[in-house]
PDB file of N, H, CA, C and O in Angstrom:
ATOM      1  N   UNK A   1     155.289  87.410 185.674  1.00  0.00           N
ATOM      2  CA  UNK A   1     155.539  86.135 186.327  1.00  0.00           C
ATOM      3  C   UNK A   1     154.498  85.093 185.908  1.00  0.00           C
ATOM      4  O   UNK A   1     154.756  83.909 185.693  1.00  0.00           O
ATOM      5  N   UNK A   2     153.057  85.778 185.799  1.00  0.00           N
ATOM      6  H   UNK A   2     152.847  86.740 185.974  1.00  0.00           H
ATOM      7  CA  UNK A   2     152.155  84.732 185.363  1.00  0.00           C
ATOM      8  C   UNK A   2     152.442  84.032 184.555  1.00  0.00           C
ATOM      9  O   UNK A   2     152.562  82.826 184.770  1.00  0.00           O
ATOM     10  N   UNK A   3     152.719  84.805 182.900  1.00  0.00           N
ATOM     11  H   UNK A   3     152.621  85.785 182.725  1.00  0.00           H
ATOM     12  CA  UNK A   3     152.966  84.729 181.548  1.00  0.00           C
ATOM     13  C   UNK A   3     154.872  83.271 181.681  1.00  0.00           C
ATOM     14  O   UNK A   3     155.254  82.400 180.899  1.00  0.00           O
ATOM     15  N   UNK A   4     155.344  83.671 182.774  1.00  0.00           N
ATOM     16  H   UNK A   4     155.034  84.379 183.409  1.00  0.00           H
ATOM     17  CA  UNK A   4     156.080  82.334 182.577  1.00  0.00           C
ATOM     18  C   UNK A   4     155.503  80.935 182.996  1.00  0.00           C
ATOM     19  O   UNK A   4     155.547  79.909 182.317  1.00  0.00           O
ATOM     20  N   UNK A   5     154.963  81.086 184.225  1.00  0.00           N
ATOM     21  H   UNK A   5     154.927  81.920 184.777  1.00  0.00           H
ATOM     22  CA  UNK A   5     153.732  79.957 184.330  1.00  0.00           C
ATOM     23  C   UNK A   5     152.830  79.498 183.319  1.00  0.00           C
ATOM     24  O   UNK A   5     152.611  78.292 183.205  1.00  0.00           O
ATOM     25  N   UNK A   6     152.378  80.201 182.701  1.00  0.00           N
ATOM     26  H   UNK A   6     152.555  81.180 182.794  1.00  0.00           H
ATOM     27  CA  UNK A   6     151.831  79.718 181.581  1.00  0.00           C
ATOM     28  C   UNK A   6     152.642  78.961 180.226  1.00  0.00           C
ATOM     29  O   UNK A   6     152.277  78.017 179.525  1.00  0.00           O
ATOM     30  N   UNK A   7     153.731  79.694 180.191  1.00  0.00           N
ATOM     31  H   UNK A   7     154.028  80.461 180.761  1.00  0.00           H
ATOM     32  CA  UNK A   7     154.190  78.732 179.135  1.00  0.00           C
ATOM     33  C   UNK A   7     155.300  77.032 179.721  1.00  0.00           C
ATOM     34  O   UNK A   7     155.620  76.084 179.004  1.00  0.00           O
ATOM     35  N   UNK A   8     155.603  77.245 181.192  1.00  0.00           N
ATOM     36  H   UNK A   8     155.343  78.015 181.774  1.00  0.00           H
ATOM     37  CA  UNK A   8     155.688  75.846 181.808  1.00  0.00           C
ATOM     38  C   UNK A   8     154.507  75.000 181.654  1.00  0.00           C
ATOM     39  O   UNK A   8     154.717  73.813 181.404  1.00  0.00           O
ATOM     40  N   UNK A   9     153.161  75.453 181.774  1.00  0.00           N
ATOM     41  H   UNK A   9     152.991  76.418 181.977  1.00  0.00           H
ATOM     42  CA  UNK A   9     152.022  74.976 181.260  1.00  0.00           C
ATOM     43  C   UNK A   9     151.789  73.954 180.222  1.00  0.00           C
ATOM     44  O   UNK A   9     151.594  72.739 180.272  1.00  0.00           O
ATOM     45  N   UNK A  10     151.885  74.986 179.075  1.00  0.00           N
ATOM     46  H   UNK A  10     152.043  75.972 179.034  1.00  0.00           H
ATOM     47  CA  UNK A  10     151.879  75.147 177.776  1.00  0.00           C
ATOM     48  C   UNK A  10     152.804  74.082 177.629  1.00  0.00           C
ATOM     49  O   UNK A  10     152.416  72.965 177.289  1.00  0.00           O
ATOM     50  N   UNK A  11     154.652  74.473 177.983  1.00  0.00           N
ATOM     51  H   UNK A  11     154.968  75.381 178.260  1.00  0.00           H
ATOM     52  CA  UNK A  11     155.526  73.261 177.454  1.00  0.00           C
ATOM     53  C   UNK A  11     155.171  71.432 178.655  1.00  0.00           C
ATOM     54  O   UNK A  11     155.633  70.327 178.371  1.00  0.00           O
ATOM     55  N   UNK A  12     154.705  71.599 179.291  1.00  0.00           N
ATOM     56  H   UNK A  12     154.330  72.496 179.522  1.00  0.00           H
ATOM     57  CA  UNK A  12     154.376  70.564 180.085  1.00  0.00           C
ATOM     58  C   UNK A  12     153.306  69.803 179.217  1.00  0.00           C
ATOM     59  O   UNK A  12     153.625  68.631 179.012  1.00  0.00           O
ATOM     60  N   UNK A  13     152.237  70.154 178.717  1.00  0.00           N
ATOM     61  H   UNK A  13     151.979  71.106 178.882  1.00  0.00           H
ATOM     62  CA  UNK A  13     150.870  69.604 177.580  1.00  0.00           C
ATOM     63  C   UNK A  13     151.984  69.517 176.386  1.00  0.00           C
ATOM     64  O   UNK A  13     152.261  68.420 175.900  1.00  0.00           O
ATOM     65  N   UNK A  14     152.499  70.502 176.016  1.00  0.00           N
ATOM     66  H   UNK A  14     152.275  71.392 176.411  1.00  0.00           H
ATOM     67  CA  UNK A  14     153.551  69.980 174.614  1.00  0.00           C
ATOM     68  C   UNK A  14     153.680  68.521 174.737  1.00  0.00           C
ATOM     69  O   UNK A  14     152.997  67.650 174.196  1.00  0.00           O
ATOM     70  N   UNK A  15     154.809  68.389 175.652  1.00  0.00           N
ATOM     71  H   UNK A  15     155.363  69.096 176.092  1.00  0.00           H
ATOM     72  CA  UNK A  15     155.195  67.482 175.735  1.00  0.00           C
ATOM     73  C   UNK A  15     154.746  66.454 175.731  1.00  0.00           C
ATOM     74  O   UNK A  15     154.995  65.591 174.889  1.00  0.00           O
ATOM     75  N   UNK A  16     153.724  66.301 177.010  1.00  0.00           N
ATOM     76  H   UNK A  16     153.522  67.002 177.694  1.00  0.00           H
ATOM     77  CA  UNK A  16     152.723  64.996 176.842  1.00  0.00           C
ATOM     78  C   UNK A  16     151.923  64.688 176.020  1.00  0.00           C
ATOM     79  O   UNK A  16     151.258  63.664 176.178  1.00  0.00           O
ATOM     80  N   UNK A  17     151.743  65.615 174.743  1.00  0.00           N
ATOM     81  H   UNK A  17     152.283  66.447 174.614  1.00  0.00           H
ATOM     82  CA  UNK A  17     151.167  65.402 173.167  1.00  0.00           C
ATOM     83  C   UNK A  17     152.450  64.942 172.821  1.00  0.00           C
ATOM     84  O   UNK A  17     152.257  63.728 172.888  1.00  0.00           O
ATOM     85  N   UNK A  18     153.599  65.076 172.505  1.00  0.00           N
ATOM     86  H   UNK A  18     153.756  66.062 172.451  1.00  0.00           H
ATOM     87  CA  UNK A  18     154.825  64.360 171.906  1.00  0.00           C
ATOM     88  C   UNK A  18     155.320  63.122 172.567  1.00  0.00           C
ATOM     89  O   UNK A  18     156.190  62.443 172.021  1.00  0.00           O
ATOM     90  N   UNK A  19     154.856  62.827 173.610  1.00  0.00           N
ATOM     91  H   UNK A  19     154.150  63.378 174.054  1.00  0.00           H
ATOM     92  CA  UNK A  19     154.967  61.772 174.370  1.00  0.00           C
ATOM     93  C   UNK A  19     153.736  60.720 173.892  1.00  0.00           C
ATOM     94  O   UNK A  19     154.244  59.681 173.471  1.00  0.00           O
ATOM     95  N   UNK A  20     152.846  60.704 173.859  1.00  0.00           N
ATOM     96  H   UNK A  20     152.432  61.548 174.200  1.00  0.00           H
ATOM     97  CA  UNK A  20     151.553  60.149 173.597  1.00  0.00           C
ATOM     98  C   UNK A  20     151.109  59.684 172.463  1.00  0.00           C
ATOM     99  O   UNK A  20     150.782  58.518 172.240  1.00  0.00           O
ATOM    100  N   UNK A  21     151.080  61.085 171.314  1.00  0.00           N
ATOM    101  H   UNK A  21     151.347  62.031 171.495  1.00  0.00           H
ATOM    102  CA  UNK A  21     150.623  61.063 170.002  1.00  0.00           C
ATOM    103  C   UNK A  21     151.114  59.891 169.349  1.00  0.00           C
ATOM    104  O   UNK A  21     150.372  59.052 168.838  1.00  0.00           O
ATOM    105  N   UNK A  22     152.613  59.814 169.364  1.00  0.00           N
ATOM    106  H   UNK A  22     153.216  60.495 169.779  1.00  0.00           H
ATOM    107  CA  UNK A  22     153.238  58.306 168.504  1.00  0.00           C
ATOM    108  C   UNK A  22     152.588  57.156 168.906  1.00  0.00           C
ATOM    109  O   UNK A  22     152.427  56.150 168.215  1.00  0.00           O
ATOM    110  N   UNK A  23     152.126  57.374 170.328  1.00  0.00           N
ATOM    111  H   UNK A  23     152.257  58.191 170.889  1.00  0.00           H
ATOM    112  CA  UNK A  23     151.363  55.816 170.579  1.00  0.00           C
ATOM    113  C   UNK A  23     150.390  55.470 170.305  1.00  0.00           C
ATOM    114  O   UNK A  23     150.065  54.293 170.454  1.00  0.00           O
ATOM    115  N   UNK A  24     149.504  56.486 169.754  1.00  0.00           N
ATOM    116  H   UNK A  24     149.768  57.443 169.633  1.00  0.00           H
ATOM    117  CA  UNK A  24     147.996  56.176 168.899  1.00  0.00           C
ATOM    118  C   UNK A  24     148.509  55.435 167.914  1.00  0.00           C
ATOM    119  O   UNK A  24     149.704  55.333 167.636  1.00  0.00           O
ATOM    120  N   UNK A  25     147.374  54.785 167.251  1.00  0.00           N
ATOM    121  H   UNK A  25     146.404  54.868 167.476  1.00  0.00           H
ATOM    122  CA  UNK A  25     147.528  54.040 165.935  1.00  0.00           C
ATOM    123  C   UNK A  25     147.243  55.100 165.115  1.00  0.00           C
ATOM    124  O   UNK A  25     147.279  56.192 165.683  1.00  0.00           O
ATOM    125  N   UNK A  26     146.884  55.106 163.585  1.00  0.00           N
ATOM    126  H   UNK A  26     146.854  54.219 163.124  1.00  0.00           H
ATOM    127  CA  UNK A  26     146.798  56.219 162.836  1.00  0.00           C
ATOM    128  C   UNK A  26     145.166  56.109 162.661  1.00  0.00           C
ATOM    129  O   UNK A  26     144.673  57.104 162.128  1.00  0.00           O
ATOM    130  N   UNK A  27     144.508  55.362 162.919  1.00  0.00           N
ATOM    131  H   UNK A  27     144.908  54.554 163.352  1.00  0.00           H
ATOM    132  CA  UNK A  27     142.999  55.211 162.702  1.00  0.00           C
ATOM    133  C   UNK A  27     142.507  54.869 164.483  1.00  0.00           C
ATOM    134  O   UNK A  27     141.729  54.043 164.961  1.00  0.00           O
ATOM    135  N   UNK A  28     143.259  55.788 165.022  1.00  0.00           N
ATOM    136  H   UNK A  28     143.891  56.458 164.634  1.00  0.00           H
ATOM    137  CA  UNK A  28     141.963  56.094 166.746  1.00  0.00           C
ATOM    138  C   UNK A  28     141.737  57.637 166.591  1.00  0.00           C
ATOM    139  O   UNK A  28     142.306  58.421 167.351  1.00  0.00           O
ATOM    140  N   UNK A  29     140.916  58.051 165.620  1.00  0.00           N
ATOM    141  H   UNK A  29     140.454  57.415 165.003  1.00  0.00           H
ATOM    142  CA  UNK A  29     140.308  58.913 165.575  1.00  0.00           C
ATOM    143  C   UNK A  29     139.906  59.484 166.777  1.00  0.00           C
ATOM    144  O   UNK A  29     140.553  60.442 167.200  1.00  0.00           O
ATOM    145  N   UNK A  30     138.840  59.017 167.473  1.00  0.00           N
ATOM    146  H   UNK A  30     138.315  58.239 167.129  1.00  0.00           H
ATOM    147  CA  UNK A  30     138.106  59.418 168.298  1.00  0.00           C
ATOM    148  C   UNK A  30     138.993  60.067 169.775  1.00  0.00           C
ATOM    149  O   UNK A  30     138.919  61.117 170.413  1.00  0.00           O
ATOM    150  N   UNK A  31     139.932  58.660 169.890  1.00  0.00           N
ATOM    151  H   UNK A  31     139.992  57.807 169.371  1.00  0.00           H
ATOM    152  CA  UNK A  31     140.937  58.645 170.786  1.00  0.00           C
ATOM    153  C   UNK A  31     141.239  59.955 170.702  1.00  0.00           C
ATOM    154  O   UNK A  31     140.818  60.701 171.585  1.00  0.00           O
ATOM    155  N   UNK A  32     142.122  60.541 169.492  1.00  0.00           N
ATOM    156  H   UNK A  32     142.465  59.935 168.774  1.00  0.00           H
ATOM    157  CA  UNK A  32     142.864  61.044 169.459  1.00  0.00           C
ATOM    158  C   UNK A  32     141.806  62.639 169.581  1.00  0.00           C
ATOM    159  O   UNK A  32     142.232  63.627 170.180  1.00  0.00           O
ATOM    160  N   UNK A  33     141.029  62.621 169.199  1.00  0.00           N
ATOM    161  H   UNK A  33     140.682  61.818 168.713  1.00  0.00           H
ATOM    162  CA  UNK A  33     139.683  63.946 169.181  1.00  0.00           C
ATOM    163  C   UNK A  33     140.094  63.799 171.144  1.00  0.00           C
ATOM    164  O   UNK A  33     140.842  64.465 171.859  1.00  0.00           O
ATOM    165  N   UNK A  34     139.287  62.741 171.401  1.00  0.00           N
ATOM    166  H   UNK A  34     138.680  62.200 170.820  1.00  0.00           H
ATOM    167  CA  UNK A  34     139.724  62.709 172.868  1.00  0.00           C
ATOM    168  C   UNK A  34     140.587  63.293 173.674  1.00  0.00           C
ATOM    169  O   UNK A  34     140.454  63.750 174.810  1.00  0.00           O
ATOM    170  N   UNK A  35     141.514  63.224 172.938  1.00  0.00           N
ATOM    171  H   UNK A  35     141.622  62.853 172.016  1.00  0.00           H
ATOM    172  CA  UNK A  35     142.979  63.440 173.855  1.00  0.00           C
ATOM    173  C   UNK A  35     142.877  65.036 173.510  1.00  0.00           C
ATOM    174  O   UNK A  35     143.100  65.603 174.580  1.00  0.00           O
ATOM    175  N   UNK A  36     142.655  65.950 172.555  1.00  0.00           N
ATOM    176  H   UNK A  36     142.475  65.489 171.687  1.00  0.00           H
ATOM    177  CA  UNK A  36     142.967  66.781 172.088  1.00  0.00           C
ATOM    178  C   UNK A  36     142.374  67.522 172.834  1.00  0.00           C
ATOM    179  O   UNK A  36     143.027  68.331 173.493  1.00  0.00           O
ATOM    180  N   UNK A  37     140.793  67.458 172.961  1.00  0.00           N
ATOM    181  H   UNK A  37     140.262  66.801 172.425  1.00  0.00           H
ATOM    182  CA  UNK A  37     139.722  68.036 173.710  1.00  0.00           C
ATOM    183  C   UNK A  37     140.019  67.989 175.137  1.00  0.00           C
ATOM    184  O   UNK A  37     139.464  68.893 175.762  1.00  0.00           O
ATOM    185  N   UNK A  38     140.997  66.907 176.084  1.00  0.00           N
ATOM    186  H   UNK A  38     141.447  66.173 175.576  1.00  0.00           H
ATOM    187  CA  UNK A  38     140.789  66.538 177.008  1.00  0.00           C
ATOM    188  C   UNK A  38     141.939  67.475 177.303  1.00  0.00           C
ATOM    189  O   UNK A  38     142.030  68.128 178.343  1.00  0.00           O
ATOM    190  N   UNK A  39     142.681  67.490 176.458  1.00  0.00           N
ATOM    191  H   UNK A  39     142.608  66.960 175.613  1.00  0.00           H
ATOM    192  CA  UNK A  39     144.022  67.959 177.263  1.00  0.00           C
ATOM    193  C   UNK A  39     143.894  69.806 176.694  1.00  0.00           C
ATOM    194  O   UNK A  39     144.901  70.486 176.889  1.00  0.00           O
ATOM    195  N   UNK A  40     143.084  70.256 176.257  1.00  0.00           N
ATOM    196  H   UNK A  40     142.266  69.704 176.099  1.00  0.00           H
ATOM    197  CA  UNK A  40     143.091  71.285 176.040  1.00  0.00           C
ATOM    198  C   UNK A  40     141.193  71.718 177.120  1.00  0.00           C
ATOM    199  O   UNK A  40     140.925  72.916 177.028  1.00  0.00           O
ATOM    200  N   UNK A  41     140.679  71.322 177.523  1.00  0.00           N
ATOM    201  H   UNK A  41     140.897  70.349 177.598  1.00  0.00           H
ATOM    202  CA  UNK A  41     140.411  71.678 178.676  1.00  0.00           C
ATOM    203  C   UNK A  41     141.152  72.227 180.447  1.00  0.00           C
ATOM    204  O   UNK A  41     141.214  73.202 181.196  1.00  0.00           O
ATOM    205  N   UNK A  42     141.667  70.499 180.311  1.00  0.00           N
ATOM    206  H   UNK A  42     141.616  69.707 179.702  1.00  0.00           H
ATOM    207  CA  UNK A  42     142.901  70.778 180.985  1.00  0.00           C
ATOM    208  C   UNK A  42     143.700  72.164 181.045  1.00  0.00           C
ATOM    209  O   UNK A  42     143.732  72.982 181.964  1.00  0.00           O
ATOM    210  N   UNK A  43     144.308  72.187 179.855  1.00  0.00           N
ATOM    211  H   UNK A  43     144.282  71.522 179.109  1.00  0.00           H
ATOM    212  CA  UNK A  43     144.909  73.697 179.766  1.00  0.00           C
ATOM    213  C   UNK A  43     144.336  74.921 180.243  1.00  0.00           C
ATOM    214  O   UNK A  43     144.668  75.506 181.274  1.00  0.00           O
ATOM    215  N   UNK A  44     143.368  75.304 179.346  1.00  0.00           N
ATOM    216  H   UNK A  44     143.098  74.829 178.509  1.00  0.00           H
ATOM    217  CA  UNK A  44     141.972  76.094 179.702  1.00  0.00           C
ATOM    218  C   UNK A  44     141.927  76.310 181.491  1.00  0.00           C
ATOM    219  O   UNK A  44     142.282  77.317 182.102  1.00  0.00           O
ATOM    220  N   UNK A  45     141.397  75.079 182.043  1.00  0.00           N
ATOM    221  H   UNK A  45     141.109  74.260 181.546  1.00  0.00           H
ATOM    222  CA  UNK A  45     141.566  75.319 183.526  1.00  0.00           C
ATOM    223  C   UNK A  45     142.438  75.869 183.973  1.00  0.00           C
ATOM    224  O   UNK A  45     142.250  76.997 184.429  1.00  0.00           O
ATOM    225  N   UNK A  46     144.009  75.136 184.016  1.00  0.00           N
ATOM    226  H   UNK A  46     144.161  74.219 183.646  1.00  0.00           H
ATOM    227  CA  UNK A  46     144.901  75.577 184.654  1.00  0.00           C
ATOM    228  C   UNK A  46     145.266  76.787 184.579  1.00  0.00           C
ATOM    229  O   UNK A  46     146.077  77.180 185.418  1.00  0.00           O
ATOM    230  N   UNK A  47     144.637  77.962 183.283  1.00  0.00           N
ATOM    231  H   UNK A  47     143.978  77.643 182.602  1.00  0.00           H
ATOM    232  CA  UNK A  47     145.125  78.890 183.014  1.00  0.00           C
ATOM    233  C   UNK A  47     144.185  79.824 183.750  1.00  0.00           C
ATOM    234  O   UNK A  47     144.637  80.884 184.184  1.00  0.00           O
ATOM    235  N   UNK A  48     142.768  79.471 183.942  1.00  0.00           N
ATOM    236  H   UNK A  48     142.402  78.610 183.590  1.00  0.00           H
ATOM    237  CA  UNK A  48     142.010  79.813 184.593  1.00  0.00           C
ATOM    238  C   UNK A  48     142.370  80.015 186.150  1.00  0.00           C
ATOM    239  O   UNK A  48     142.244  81.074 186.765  1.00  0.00           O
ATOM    240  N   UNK A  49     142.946  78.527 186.780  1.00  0.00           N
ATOM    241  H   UNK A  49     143.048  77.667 186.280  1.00  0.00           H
ATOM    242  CA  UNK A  49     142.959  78.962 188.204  1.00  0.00           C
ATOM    243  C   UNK A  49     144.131  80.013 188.481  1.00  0.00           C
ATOM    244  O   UNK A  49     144.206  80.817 189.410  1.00  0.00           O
ATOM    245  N   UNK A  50     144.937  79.817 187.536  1.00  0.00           N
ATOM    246  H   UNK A  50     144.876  79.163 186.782  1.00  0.00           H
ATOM    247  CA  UNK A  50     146.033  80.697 187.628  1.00  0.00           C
ATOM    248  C   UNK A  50     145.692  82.173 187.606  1.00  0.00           C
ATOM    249  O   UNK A  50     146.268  82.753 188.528  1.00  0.00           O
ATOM    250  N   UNK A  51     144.948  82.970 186.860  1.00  0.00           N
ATOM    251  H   UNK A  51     144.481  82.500 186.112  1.00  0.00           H
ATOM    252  CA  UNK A  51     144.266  84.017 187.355  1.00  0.00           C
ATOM    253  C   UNK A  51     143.086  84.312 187.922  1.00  0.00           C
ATOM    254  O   UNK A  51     142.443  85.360 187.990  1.00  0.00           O
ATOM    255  N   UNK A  52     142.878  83.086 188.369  1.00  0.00           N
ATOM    256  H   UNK A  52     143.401  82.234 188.314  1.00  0.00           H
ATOM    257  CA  UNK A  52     141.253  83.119 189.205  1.00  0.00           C
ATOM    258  C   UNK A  52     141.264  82.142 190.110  1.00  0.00           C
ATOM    259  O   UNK A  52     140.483  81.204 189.949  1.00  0.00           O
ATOM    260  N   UNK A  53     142.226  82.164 191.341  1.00  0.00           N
ATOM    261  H   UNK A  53     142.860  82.926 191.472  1.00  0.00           H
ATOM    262  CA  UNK A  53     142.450  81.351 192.311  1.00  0.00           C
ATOM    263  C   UNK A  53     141.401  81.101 193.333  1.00  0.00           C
ATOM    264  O   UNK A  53     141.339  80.111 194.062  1.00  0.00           O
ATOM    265  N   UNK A  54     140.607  82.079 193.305  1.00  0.00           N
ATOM    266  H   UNK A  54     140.658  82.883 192.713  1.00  0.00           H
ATOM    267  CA  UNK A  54     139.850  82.017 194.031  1.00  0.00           C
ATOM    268  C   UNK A  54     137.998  81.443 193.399  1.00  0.00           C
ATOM    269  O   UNK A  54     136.898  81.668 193.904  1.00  0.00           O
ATOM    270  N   UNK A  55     138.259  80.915 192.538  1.00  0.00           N
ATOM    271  H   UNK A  55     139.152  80.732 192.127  1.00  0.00           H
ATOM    272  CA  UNK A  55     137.131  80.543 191.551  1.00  0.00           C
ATOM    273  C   UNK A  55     136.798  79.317 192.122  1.00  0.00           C
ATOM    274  O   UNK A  55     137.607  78.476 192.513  1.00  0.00           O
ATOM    275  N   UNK A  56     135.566  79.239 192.159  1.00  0.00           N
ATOM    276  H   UNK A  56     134.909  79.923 191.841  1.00  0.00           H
ATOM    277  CA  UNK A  56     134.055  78.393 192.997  1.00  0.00           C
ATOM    278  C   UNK A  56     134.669  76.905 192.142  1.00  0.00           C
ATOM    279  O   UNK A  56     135.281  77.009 191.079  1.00  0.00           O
ATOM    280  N   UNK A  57     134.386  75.548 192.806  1.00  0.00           N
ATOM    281  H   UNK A  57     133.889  75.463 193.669  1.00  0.00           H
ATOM    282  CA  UNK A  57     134.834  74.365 192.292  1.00  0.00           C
ATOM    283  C   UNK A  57     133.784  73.557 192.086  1.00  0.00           C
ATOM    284  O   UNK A  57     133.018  73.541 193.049  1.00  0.00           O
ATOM    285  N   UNK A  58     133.438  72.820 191.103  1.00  0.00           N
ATOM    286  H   UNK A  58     134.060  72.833 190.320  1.00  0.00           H
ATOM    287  CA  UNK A  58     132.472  71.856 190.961  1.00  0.00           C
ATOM    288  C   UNK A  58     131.526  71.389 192.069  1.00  0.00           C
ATOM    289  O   UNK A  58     130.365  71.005 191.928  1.00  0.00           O
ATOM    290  N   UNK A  59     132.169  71.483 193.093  1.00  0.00           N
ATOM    291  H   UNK A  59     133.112  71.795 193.208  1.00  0.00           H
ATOM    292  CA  UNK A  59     131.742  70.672 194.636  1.00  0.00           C
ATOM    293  C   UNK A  59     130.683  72.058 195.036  1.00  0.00           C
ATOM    294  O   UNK A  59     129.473  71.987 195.252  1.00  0.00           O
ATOM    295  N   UNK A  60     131.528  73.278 195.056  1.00  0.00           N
ATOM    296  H   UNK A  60     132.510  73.335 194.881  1.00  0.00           H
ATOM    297  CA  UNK A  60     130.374  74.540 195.471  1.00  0.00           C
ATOM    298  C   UNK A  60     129.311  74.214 195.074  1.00  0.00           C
ATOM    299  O   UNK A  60     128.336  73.907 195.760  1.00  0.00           O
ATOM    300  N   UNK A  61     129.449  74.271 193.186  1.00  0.00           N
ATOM    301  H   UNK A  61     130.241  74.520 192.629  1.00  0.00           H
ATOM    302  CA  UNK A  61     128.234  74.599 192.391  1.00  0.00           C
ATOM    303  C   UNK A  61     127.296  73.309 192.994  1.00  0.00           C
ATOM    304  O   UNK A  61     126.111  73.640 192.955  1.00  0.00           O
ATOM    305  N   UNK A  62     127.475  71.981 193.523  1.00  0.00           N
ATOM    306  H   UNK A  62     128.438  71.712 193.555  1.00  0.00           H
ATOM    307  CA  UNK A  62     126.394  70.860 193.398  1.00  0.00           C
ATOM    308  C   UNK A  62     125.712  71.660 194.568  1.00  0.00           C
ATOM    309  O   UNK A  62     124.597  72.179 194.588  1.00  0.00           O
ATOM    310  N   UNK A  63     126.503  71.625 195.354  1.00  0.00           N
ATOM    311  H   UNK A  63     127.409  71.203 195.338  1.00  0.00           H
ATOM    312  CA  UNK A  63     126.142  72.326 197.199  1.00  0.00           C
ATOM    313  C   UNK A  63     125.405  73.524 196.688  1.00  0.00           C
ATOM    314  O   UNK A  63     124.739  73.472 197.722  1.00  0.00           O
ATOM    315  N   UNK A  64     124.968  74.417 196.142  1.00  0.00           N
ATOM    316  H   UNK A  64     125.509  74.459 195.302  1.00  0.00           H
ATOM    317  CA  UNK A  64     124.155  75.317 195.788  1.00  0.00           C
ATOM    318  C   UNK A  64     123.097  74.654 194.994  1.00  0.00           C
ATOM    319  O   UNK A  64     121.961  75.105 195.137  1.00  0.00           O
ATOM    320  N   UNK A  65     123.263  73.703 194.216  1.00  0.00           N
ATOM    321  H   UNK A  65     124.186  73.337 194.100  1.00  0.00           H
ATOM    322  CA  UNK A  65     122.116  73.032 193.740  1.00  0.00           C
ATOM    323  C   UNK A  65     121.385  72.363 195.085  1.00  0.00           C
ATOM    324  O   UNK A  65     120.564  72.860 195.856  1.00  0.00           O
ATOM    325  N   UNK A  66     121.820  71.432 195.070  1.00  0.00           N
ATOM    326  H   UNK A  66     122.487  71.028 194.443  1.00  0.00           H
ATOM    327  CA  UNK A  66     121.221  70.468 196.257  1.00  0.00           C
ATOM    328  C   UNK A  66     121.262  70.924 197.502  1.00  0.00           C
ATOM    329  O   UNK A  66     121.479  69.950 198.222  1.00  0.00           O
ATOM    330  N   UNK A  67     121.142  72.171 198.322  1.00  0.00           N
ATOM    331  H   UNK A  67     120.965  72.963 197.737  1.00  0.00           H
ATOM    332  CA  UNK A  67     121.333  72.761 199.544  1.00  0.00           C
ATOM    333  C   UNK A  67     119.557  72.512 199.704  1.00  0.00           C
ATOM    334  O   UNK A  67     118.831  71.771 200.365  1.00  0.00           O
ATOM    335  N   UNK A  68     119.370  73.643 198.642  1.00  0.00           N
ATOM    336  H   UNK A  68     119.961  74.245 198.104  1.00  0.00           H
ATOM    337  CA  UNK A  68     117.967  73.155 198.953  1.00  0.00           C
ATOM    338  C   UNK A  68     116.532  72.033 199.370  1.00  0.00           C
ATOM    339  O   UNK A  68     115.535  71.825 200.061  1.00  0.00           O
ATOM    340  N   UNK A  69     117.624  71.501 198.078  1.00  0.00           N
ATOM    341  H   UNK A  69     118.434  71.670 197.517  1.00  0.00           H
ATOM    342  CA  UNK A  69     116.856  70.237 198.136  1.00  0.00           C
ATOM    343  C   UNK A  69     116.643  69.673 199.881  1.00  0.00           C
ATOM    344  O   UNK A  69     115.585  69.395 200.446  1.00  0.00           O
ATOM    345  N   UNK A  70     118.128  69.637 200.463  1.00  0.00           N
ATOM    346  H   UNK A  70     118.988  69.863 200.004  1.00  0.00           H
ATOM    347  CA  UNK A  70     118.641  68.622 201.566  1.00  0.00           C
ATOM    348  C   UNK A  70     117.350  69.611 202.559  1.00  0.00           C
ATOM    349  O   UNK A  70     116.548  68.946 203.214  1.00  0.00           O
ATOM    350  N   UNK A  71     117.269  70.802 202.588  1.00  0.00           N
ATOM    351  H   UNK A  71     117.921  71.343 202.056  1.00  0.00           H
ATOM    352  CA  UNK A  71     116.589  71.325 203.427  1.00  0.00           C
ATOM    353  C   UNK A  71     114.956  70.490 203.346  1.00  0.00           C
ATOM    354  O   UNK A  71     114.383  69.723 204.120  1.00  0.00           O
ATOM    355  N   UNK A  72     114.592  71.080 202.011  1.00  0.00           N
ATOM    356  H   UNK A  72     115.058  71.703 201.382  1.00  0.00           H
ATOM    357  CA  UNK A  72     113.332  70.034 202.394  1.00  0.00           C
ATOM    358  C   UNK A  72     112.809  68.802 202.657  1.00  0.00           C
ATOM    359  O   UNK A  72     111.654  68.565 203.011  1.00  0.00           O
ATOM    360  N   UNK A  73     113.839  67.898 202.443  1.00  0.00           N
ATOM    361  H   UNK A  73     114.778  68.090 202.155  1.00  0.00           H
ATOM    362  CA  UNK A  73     113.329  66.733 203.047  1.00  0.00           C
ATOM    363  C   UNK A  73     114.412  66.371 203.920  1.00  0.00           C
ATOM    364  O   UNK A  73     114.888  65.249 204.091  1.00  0.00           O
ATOM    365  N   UNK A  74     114.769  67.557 204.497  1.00  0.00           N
ATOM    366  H   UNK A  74     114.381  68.468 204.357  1.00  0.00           H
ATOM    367  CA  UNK A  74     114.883  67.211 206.207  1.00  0.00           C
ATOM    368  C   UNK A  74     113.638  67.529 207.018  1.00  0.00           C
ATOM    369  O   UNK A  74     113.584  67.242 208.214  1.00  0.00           O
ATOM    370  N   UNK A  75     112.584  68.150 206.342  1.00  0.00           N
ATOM    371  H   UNK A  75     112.628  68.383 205.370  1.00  0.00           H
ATOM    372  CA  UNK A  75     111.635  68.615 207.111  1.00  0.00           C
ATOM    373  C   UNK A  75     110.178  67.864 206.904  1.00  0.00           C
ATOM    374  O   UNK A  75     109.204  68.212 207.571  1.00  0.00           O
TER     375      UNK A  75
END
């Protein structure tokens, strides 16, 4: 069941690369590095929470940084 989720995934990013790509110019390099990197993070994640639903979120990790902190200069 996962393995079909994943490729709704997969064809969902397809798409919005075939949707998108024509609208770059042929010299937005960077853009387009951009988009590639961005949307293949993207992917990456989603495939992640999908077998790791229960995986810690950006917001945990600061709150374990700065917990401490808040403690000492409350005191």
């Amino acid at each position: 069941m996962k393995w079909l989720m994943i490729a709704g995934i997969t064809l969902c990013l397809i798409l919005m690369a075939l949707f998108e790509w024509p609208k770059m110019n042929r010299h937005q390099k960077k853009e387009k590095a951009a988009f590639v990197t961005i949307t293949a993070m993207g992917w990456l994640l989603a495939i992640l929470l999908l077998f790791f639903p229960d995986m810690p979120g950006p917001t945990q990790m600061i709150d374990k940084i700065f917990k401490p902190l808040g403690k000492m200069l409350e005191k």
